[in-house]
C-alpha positions as CSV (number, residue, x, y, z in Angstrom):
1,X,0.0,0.0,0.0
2,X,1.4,3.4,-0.9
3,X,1.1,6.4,1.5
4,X,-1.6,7.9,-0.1
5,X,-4.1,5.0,0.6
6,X,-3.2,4.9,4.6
7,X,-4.5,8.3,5.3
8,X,-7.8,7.8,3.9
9,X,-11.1,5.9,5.8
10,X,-14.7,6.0,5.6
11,X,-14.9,8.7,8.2
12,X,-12.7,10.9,6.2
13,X,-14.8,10.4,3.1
14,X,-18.0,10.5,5.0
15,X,-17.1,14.2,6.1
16,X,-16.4,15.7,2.7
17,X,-19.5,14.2,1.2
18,X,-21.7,15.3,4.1
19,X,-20.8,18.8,3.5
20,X,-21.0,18.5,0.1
21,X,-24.6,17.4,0.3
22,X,-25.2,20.1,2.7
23,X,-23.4,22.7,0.7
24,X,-25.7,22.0,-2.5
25,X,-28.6,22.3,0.0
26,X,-27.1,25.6,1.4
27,X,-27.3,27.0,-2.7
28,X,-30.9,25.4,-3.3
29,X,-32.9,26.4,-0.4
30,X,-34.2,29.5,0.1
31,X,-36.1,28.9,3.4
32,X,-35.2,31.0,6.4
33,X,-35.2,28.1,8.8
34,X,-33.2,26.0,7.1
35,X,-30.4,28.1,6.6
36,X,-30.0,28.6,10.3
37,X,-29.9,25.2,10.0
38,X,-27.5,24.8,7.8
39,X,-25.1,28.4,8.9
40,X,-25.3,26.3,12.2
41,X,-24.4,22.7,10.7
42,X,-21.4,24.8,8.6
43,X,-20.1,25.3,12.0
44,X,-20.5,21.5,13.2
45,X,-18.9,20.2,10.0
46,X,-16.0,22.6,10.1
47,X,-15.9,20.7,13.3
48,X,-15.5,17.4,12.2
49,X,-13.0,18.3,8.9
50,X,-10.4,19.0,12.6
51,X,-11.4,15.9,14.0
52,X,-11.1,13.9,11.6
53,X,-8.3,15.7,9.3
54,X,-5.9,15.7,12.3
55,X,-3.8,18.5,10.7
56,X,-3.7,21.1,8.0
57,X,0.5,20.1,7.4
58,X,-1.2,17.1,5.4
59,X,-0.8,17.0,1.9
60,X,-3.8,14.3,0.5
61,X,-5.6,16.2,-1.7
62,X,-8.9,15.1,0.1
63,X,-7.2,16.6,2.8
64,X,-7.0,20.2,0.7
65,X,-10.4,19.5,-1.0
66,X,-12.3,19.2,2.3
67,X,-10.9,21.8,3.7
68,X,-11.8,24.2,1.0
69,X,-15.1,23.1,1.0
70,X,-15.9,24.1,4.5
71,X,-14.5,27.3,3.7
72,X,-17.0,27.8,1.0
73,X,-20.3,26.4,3.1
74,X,-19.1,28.8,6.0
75,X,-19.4,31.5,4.3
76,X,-22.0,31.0,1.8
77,X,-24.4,29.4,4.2
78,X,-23.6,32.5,6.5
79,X,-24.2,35.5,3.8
80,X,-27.2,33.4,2.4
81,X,-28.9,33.7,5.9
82,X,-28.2,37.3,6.6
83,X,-29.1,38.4,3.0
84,X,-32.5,36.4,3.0
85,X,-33.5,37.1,6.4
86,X,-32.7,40.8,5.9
87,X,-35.6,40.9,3.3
């Protein structure tokens, strides 16, 4: 087994797909409860990329890609919720 298959597990994958999900949720919905919902889960999953990506010195690409994608569903689920529930 090379390097680059011993840092990955289900948990790991489970993660980035989660918030993948919930990031393409985050652009669909429009409802004003859910995206508290979500702006709050953004938090939780941001959460879990630290637990379960033990540190941001790791080079897997998953690693990277994760990571990015909690940036993204941070922010946009936050700015969705303020914009819609400042309507």
């Amino acid at each position: 087994m090379n390097s680059f298959s011993n840092n990955i597990n289900f948990s790991k994958i489970s993660v980035s797909l989660i918030t993948l999900f919930l990031l393409i949720w985050t652009l669909v919905d429009g409802n004003l409860i859910h995206l508290g919902i979500l702006a709050f889960s953004s938090l939780v999953t941001t959460m879990l990329h630290f637990h379960y990506f033990e540190s941001t010195d790791d080079k897997h690409p998953l690693n990277r890609i994760d990571f990015g994608l909690q940036l993204l569903f941070i922010f946009i689920s936050i700015i969705k919720f303020f914009l819609i529930s400042g309507r």
